[in-house]
SEMI-14943 format. One record per residue (C-alpha): residue in one letter; y, x, z. Coordinates in steps of 0.05 Angstrom, whole numbers, plus 5000, padded with zeros to 4 digits. Layout:
BEGIN
SITE|A|Y|X|Z $
...
% end
This chain:
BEGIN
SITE|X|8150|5162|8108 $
SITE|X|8156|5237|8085 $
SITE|X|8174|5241|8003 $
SITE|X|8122|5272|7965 $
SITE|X|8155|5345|7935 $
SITE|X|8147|5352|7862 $
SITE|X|8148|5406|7814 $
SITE|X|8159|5406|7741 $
SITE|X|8121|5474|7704 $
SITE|X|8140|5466|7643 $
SITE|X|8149|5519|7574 $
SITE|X|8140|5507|7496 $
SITE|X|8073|5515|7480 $
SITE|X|8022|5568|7491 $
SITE|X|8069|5603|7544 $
SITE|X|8011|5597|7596 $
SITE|X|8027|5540|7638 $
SITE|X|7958|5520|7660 $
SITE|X|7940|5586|7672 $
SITE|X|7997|5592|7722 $
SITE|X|7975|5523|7758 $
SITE|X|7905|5550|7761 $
SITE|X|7931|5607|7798 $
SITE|X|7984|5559|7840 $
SITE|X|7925|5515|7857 $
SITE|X|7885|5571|7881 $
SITE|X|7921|5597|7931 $
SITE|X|7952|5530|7961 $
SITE|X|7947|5522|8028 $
SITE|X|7881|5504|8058 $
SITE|X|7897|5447|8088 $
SITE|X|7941|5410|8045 $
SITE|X|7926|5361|7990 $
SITE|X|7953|5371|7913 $
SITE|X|7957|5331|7855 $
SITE|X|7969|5353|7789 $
SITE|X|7988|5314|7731 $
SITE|X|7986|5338|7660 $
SITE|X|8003|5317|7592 $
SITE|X|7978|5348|7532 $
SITE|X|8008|5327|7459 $
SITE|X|7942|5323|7428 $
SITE|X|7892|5265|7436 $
SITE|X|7836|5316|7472 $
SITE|X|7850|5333|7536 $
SITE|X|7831|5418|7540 $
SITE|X|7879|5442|7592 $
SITE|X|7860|5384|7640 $
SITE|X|7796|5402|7632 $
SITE|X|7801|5470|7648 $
SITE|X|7844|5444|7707 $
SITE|X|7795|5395|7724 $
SITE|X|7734|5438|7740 $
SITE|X|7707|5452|7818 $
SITE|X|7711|5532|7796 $
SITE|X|7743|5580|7770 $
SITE|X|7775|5590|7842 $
SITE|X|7800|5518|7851 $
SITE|X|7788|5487|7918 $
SITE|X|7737|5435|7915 $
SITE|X|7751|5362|7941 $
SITE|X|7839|5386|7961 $
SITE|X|7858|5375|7880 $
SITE|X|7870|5308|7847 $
SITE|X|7876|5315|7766 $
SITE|X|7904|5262|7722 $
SITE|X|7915|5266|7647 $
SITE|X|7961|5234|7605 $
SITE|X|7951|5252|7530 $
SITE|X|7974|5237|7465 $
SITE|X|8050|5252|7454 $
SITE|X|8102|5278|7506 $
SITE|X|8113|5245|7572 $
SITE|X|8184|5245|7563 $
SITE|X|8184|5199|7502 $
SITE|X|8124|5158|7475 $
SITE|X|8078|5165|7538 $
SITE|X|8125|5153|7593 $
SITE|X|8105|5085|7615 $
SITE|X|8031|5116|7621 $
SITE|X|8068|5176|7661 $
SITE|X|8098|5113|7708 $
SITE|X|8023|5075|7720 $
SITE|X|7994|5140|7734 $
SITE|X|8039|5162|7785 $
SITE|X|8039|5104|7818 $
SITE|X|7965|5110|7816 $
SITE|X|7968|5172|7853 $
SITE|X|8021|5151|7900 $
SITE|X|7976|5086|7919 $
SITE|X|7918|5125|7932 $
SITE|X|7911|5188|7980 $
SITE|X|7980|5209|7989 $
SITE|X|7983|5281|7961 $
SITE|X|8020|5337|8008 $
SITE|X|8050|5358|7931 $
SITE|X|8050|5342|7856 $
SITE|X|8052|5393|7802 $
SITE|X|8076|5363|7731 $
SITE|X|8054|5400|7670 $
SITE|X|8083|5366|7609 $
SITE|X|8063|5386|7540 $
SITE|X|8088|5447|7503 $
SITE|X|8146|5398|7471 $
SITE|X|8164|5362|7529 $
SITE|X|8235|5349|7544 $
SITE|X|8241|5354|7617 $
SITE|X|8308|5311|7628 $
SITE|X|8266|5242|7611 $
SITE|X|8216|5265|7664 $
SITE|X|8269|5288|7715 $
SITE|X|8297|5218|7702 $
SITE|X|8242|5175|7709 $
SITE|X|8217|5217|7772 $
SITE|X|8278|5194|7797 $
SITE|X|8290|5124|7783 $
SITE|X|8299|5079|7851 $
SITE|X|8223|5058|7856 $
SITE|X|8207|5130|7843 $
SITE|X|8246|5164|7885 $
SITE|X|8228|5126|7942 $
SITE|X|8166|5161|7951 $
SITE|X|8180|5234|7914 $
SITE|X|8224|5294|7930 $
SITE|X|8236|5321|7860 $
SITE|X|8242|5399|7875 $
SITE|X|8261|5448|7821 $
SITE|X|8235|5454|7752 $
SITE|X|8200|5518|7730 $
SITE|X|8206|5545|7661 $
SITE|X|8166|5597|7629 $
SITE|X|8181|5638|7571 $
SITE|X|8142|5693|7543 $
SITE|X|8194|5743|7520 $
SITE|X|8158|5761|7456 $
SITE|X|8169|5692|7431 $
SITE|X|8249|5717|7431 $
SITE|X|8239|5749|7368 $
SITE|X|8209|5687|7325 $
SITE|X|8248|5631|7295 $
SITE|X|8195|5591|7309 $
SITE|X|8211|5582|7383 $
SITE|X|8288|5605|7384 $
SITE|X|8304|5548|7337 $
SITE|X|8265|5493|7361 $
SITE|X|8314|5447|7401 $
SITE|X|8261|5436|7446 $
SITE|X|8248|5499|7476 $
SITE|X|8324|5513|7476 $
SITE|X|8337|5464|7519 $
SITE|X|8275|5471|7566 $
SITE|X|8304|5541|7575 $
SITE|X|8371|5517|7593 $
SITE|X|8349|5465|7641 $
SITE|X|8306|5505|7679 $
SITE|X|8327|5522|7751 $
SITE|X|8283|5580|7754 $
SITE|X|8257|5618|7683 $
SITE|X|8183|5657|7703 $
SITE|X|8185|5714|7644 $
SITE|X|8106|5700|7633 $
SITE|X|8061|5744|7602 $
SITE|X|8096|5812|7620 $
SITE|X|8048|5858|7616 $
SITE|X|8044|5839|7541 $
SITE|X|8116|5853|7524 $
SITE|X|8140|5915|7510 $
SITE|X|8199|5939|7550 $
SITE|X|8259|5918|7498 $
SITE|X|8231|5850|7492 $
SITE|X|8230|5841|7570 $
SITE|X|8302|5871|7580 $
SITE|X|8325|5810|7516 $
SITE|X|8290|5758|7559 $
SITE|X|8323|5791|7625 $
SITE|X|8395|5794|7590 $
SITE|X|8391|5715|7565 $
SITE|X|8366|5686|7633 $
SITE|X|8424|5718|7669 $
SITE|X|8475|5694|7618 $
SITE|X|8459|5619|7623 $
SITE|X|8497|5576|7662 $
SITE|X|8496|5542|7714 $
SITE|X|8459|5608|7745 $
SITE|X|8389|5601|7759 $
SITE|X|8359|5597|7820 $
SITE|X|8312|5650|7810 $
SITE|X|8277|5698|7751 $
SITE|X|8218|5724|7759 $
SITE|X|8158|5759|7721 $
SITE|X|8092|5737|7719 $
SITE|X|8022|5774|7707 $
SITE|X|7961|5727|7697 $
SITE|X|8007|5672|7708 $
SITE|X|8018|5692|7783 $
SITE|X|8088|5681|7815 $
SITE|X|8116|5672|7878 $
SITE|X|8089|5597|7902 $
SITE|X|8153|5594|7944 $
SITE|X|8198|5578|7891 $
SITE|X|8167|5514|7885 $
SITE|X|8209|5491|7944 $
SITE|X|8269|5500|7915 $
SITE|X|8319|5444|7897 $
SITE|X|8345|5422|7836 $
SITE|X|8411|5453|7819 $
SITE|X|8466|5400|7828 $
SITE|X|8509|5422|7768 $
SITE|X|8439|5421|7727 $
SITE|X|8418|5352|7740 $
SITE|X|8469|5314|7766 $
SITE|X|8451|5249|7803 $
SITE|X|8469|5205|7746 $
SITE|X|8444|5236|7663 $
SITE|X|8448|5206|7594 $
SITE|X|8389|5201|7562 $
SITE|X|8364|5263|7528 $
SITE|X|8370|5271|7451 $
SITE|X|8298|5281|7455 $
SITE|X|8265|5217|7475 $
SITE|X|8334|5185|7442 $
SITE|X|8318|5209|7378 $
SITE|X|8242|5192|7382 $
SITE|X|8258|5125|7396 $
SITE|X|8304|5117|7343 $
SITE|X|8265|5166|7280 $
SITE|X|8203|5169|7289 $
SITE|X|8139|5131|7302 $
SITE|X|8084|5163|7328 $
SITE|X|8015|5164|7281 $
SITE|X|7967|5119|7316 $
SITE|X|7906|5156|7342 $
SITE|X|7849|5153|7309 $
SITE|X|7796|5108|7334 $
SITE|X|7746|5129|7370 $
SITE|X|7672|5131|7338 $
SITE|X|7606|5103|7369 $
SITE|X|7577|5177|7345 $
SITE|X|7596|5245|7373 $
SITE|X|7636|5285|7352 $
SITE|X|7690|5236|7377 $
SITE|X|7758|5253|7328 $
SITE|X|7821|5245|7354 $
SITE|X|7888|5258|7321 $
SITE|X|7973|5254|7334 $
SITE|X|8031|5259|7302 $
SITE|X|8103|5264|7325 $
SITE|X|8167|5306|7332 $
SITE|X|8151|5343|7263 $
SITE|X|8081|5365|7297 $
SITE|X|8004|5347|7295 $
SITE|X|7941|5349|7327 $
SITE|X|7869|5337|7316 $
SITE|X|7811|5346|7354 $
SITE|X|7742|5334|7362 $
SITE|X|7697|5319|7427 $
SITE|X|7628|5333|7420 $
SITE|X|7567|5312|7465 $
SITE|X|7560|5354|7524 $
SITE|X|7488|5383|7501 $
SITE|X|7511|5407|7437 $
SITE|X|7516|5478|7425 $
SITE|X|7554|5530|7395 $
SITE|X|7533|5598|7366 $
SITE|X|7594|5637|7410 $
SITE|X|7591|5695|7347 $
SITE|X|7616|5642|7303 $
SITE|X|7658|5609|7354 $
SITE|X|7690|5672|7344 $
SITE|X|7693|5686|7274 $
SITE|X|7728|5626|7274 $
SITE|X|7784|5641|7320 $
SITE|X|7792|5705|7294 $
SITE|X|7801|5667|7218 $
SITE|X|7852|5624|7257 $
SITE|X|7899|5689|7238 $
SITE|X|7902|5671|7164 $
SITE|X|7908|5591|7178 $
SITE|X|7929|5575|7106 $
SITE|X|7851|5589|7085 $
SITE|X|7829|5530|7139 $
SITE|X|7882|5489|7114 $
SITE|X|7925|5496|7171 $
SITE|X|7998|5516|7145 $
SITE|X|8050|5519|7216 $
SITE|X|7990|5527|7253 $
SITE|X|8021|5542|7328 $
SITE|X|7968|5531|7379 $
SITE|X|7884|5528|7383 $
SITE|X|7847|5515|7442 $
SITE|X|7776|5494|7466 $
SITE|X|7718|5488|7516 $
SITE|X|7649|5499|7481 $
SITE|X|7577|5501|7506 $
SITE|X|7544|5560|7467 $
SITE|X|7479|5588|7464 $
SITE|X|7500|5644|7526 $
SITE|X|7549|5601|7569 $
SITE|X|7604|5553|7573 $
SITE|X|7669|5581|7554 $
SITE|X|7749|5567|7538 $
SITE|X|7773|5596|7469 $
SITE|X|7841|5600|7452 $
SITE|X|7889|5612|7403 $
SITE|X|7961|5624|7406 $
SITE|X|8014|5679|7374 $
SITE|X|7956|5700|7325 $
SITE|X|7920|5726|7383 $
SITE|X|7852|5698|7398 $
SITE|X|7818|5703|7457 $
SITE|X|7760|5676|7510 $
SITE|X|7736|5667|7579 $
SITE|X|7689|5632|7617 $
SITE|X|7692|5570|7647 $
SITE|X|7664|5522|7697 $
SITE|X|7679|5463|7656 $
SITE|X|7616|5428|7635 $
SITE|X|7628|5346|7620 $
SITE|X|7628|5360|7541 $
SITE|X|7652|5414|7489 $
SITE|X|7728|5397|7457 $
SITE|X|7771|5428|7405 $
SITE|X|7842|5415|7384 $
SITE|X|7893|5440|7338 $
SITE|X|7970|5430|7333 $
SITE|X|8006|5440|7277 $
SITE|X|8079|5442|7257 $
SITE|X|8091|5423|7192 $
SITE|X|8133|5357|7152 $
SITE|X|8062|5331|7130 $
SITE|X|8002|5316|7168 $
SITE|X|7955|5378|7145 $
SITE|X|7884|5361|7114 $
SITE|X|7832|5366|7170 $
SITE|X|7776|5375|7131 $
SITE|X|7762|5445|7117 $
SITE|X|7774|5462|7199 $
SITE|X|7730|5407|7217 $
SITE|X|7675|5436|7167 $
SITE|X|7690|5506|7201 $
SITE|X|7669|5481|7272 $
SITE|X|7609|5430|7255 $
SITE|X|7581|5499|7218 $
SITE|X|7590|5532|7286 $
SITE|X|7538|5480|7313 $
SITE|X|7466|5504|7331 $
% end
């Protein structure tokens, strides 16, 4: 029986991994069946959503989509990682699997587990894709976050995301630090719009990268041993449904609201753009903002990230959802940014 290949995409957050596996799921072969797994840290599930929808230039009926939220799936959600890959590999076989862990996912625990004996068996763990968005080479947020150091260094190919919004100096940094790493790496390459070469996806793992026997990584080590995660809150018999996560020094909260509510989209974006100051929404650390919102002129994804708001449309349509992550020691007060979007109800 022919192994299943399987990609990890991973990158720290807001790099614009789900972007690039809308545009790798676009232009996949015709014929061939994918599934796509991803694994958001929040409770609400946005970017498997937006993956989720039979739009937006995704083949209808060839893509399987299976979320795992709440934490990373390296650490406190692997076993769920386990059951639903087996799901997936019980079912219609997929011709490949695409891996998106969250934005502070370790990708050694997932390597590992993707290649433990019963795994293995049935998967053909190909190389793991990185992306970095150079600007993020001048903040301390990212350079001195473990996390995204070592996603960075474990990477077999780096995709330099987001070019077209770094200026020349900052591409050249990004440039200069791939090529110093070592081992090598397989391959660096730019991406516009998330587009890249869909061939490097059949690379191998580098053998001096992931040897065939690891220790465990410091990540899901430490997790284990420091902290324990903040139990989601339970879900309400009334919408908006509230959802919320702690761990690894960040937190999320989000809200999932029935799907014929609407939005006034002019204050949907007032409020993004007030994302910019987050200390006046109570939001101190804040590092990433996304949602899917039916408004009064159309369905469409907002999002936040780098102080930069922004919005699209989208074919998503099962409910509107909204989600913040914070960094921070303390878990923030939600209050005044859950009194921010309930006034952006109609």
């Amino acid at each position: 029986m022919n192994r299943t290949p399987v990609n990890l995409i991973s990158g720290f957050l807001g790099v614009g991994k789900t972007t690039a596996m809308m545009k790798l799921l676009a232009t996949k072969p015709q014929d061939e069946y994918w599934a796509v797994v991803v694994n958001e840290f929040g409770e609400v599930g946005i970017d498997g959503a937006s993956l989720s929808v039979a739009g937006d230039g995704l083949p209808v009926g060839d893509i399987q989509v299976a979320e795992v939220p709440g934490g990373c799936i390296c650490c406190t959600t692997s076993p769920m990682l386990r059951v639903t890959l087996t799901k997936l590999l019980k079912g219609k076989r997929p011709d490949r699997l695409l891996i998106e862990p969250s934005g502070l996912g370790h990708p050694a625990g997932i390597i590992d587990l993707l290649r433990d004996p019963f795994l293995a068996a049935a998967l053909d763990v190909r190389a793991v894709l990185t992306l970095l968005d150079a600007r993020h080479l001048q903040d301390s947020r990212y350079t001195s976050h473990e996390t995204w150091r070592d996603q960075l260094q474990l990477a077999d190919v780096i995709v330099l995301s987001k070019a077209d919004l770094a200026d020349v100096d900052q591409m050249a940094a990004a440039w200069k630090m791939a090529e110093a790493m070592f081992p090598p790496k397989l391959a660096i390459v730019q991406a516009v719009q998330g587009e890249f070469d869909p061939a490097l996806l059949d690379l191998e793992l580098h053998p001096e990268r992931w040897p065939a026997t690891r220790t465990p990584n410091t990540h899901s080590n430490n997790l284990r041993k420091r902290v324990k995660p903040v139990a989601a809150v339970e879900e309400e018999l009334v919408w908006p449904i509230k959802k919320s996560h702690s761990a690894l020094g960040s937190h999320s909260c989000g809200w999932i609201f029935a799907p014929e509510t609407l939005f006034f989209s002019a204050k949907l974006a007032d409020l993004f753009d007030a994302l910019s100051s987050p200390q006046s929404l109570g939001l101190t650390g804040l590092s990433r903002a996304k949602g899917v919102f039916h408004t009064e002129r159309d369905w469409y994804r907002f999002d936040w990230v780098d102080g930069m708001p922004g919005a699209t449309t989208t074919a998503y349509r099962r409910d509107s959802r909204f989600e913040v992550i914070v960094s921070s020691d303390t878990v923030p007060d939600w209050a005044s940014i859950e009194a921010a979007i309930l006034a952006a109800m109609m």
